[in-house]
C-alpha positions in Angstrom: 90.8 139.6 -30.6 87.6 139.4 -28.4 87.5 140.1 -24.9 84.4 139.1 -23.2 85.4 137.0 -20.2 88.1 138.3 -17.6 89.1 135.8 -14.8 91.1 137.8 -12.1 93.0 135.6 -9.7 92.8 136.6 -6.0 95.2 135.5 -3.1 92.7 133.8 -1.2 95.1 134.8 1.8 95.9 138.5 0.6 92.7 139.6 -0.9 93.1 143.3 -0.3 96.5 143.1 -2.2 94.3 142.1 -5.4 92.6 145.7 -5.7 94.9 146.9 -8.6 94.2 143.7 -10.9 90.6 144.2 -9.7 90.5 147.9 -11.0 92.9 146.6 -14.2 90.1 144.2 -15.3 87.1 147.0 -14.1 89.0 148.9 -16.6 88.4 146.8 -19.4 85.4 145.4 -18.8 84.1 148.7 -18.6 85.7 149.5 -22.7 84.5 145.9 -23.6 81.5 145.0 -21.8 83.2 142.0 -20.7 82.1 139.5 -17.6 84.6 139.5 -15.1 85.1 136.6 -12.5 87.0 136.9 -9.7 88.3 133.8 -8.4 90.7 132.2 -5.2 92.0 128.8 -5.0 91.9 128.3 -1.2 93.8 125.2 1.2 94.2 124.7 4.6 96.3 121.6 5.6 94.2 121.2 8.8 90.9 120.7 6.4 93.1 118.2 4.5 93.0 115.5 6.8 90.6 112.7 7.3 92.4 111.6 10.9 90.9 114.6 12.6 87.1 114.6 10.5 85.2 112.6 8.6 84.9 112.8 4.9 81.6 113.8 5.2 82.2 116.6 8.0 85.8 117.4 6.4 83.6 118.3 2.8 81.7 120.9 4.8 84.1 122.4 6.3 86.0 122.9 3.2 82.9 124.0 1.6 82.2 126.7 5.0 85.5 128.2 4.5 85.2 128.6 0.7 82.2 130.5 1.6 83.3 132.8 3.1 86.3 133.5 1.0 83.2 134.3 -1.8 81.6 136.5 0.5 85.5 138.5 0.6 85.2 138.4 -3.3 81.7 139.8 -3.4 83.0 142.1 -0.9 86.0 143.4 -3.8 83.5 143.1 -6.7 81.2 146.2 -5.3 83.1 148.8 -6.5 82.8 147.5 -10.3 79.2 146.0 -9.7 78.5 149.7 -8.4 79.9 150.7 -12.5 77.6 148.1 -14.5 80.2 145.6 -14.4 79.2 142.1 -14.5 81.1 140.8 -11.7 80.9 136.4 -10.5 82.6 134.8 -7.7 84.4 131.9 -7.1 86.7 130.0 -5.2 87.9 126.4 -5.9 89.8 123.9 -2.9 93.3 122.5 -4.3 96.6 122.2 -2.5 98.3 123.1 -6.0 96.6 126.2 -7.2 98.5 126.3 -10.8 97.2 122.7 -11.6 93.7 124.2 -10.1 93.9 127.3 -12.0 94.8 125.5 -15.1 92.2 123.0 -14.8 89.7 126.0 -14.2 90.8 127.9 -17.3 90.2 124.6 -19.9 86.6 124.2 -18.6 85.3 128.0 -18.4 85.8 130.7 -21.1 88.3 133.5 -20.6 89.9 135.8 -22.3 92.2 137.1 -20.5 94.1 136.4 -16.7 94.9 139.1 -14.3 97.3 138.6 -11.4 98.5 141.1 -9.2 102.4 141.0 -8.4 104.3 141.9 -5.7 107.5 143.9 -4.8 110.1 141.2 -2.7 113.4 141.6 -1.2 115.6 144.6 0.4 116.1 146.0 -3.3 112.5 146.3 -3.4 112.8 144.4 -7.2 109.5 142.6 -8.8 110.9 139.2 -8.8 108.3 136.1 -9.5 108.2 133.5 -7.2 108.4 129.4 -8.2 104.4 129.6 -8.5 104.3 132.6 -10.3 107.1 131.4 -12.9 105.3 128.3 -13.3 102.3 130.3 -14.1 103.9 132.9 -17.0 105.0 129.5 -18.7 102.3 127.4 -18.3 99.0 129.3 -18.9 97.5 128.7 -21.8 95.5 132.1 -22.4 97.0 135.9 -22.1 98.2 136.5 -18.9 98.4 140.1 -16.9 100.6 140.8 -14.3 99.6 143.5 -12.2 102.4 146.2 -10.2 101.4 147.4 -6.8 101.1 151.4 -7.2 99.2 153.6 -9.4 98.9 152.9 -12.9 98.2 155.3 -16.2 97.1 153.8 -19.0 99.6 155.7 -21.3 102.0 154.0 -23.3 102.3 150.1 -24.2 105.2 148.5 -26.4 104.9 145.0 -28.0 108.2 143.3 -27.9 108.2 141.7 -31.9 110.7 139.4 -33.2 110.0 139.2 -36.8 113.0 137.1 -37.7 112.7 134.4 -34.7 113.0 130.8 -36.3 110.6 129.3 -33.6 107.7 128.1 -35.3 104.7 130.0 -34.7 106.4 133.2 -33.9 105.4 134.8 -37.0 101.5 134.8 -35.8 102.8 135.2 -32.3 103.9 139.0 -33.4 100.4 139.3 -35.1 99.0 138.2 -31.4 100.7 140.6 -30.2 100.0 143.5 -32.4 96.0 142.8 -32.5 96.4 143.0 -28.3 98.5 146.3 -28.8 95.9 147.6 -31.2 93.4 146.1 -28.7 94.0 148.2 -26.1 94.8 151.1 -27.8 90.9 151.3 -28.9 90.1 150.4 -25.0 92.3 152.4 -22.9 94.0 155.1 -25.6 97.1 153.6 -24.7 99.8 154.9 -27.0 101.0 151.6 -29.1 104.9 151.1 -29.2 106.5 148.4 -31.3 110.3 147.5 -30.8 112.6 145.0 -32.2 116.2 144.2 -30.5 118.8 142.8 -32.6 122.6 142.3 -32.4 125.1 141.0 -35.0 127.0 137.8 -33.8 130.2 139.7 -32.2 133.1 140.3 -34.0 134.9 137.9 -31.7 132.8 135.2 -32.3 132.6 134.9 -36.3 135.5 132.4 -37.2 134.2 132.4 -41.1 137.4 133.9 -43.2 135.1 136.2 -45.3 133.1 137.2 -43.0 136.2 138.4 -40.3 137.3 140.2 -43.9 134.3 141.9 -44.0 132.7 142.6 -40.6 131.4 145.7 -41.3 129.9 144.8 -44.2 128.4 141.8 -42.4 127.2 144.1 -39.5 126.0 146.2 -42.1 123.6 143.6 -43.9 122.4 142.1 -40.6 121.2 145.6 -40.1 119.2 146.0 -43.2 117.7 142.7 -42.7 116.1 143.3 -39.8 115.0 146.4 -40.3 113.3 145.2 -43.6 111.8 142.6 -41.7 110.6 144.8 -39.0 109.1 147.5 -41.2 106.9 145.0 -42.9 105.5 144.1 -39.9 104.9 147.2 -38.3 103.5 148.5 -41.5 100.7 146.8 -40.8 99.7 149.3 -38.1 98.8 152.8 -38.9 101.8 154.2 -35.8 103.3 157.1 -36.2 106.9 156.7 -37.1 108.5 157.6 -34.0 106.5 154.8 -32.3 108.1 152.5 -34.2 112.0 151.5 -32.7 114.4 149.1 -34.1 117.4 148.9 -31.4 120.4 147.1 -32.1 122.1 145.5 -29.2 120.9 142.7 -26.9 116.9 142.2 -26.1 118.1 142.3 -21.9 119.9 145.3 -22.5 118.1 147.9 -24.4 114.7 146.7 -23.3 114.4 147.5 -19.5 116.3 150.6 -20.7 113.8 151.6 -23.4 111.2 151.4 -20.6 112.3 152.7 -18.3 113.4 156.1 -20.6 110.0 156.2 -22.3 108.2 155.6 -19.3 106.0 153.0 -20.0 103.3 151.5 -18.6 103.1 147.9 -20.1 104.8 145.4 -21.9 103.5 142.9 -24.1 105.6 140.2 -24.5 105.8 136.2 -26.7 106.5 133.2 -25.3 106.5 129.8 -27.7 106.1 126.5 -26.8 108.5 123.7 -26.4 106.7 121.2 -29.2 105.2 118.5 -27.0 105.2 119.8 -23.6 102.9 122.3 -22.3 104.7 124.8 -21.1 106.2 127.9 -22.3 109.7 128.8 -23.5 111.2 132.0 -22.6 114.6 131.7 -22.9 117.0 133.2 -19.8 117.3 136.4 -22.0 113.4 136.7 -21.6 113.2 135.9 -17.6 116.0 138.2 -17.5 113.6 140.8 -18.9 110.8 139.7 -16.9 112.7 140.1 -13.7 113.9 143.6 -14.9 111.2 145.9 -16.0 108.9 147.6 -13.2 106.2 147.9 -16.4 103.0 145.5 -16.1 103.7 142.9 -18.2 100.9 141.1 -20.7 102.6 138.1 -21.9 101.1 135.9 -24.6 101.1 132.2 -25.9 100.4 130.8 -29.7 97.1 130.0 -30.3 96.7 126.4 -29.8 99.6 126.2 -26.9 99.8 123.2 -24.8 96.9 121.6 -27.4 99.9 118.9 -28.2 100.5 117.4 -25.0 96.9 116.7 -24.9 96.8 114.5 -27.8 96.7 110.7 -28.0 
């Protein structure tokens, strides 16, 4: 896994908010030596409009008002510049700033996305907005979400499914273990690895034999996951205790483990769906997403959303 160029995205409207991805990326690139651009996608609907200015007039305008969203960029990027940090700035026009972002990320290298989120609602829960769901399934490079609050660079857990059908999953859970291993050598984050599983309920298994022998069924779903689990993990040199196969289901026991080892970030698979280029999570997943107060580092296959692409 290399880690040389860090895009951090920045509410063109809410720049201030976008100090914690800021210092999450200062952070890295600091371990790395990695370039880090920090970029807005800006729109105004009155500088969308050719009735009020000409094209030629309405282009500078749009161009003035992207300047000075830069000069708020340069403004953020002196703390880091102050480190040694290569810091750029940029700021792109588009009414759509997924599509813009996307477009930005398959013509300039990067690494790795950072993007702060936000705390909505009375409850005070992270929940992602349309935009931002659009974004966790659709980008096609590791993507960062960033809490509001102070953050310790403690302990990380990769979310592994070792027995997942989807094609691709298997190097999926060696993405994520290389990322986990990653940061350990960046940061000195303390790697976690977990696996949830849960036998098909007793009330759902119609198969004579099996109803005969439930236990003995639970029993060998058990052992099989744990085999497969062990062999992957194995690959890491963890500590034992770092290491936690949970039986019961993934929106369940995750948020809880979390929240009960208190940690800091959760690194987490999402496949694609064949042809289309976007991401499948599942409603367990979202569920997840939507649960944990962790940052979240979620990851795609290499070579997602390549197949849409094709002729």
């Amino acid at each position: 896994m290399s880690l040389r160029h860090i895009v951090v995205l920045v509410d063109p409207n809410h720049s201030q908010q976008a100090t914690p991805a800021i210092n999450r990326a200062s952070q890295l690139a600091a371990a790395s030596g990695a370039a880090v651009q920090l970029l807005s996608i800006a729109y105004r609907s009155e500088l969308d409009s050719s009735h009020l200015f000409d094209l030629t007039d309405l282009e500078k305008l749009r161009e003035s008002f992207c300047s000075k969203k830069v000069a708020e960029l340069n403004e953020l990027a002196s703390p880091a510049i102050k480190q040694g940090i290569h810091v750029s700035s940029a700021c792109l026009w588009g009414r759509d700033w997924v599509d813009v972002l996307l477009t930005h990320l398959g013509s300039t290298p990067c690494d790795l996305l950072i993007k702060a989120t936000h705390k909505t609602g009375a409850i005070k829960r992270f929940l992602f907005g349309g935009s931002d769901w659009q974004l966790i399934r659709r980008c096609p490079v590791p993507l960062w979400l960033v809490r509001e609050g102070d953050w310790h660079a403690g302990k990380l857990v990769a979310a592994v499914d070792p027995l997942h059908s989807q094609e691709g999953y298997a190097g999926l859970d060696r993405k994520l273990m290389h990322w986990a291993a990653r940061l350990h050598e960046l940061l000195n984050m303390e790697e976690h690895y977990l696996h949830a599983f849960m036998p098909l309920p007793r009330t759902l298994v119609f198969d004579a034999e099996l109803v005969a022998d439930y236990d003995g069924y639970a029993r060998r779903c058990q052992l099989q996951h744990r085999e497969a689990f062990e062999k992957l993990v194995s690959q890491r040199p963890v500590p034992l205790p770092q290491t936690h196969l949970l039986q019961g289901y993934t929106e369940d026991v995750l948020p809880a483990f979390i929240e009960q080892q208190s940690i800091d970030l959760l690194l987490i698979g999402a496949v694609s769906r064949g042809q289309l280029d976007t991401a499948l999570l599942g409603h367990t997943a979202e569920r997840v997403l939507d649960q944990v107060d962790c940052e979240l580092l979620i990851l795609k296959p290499d070579g997602f959303g390549q197949d849409s692409r094709k002729p």
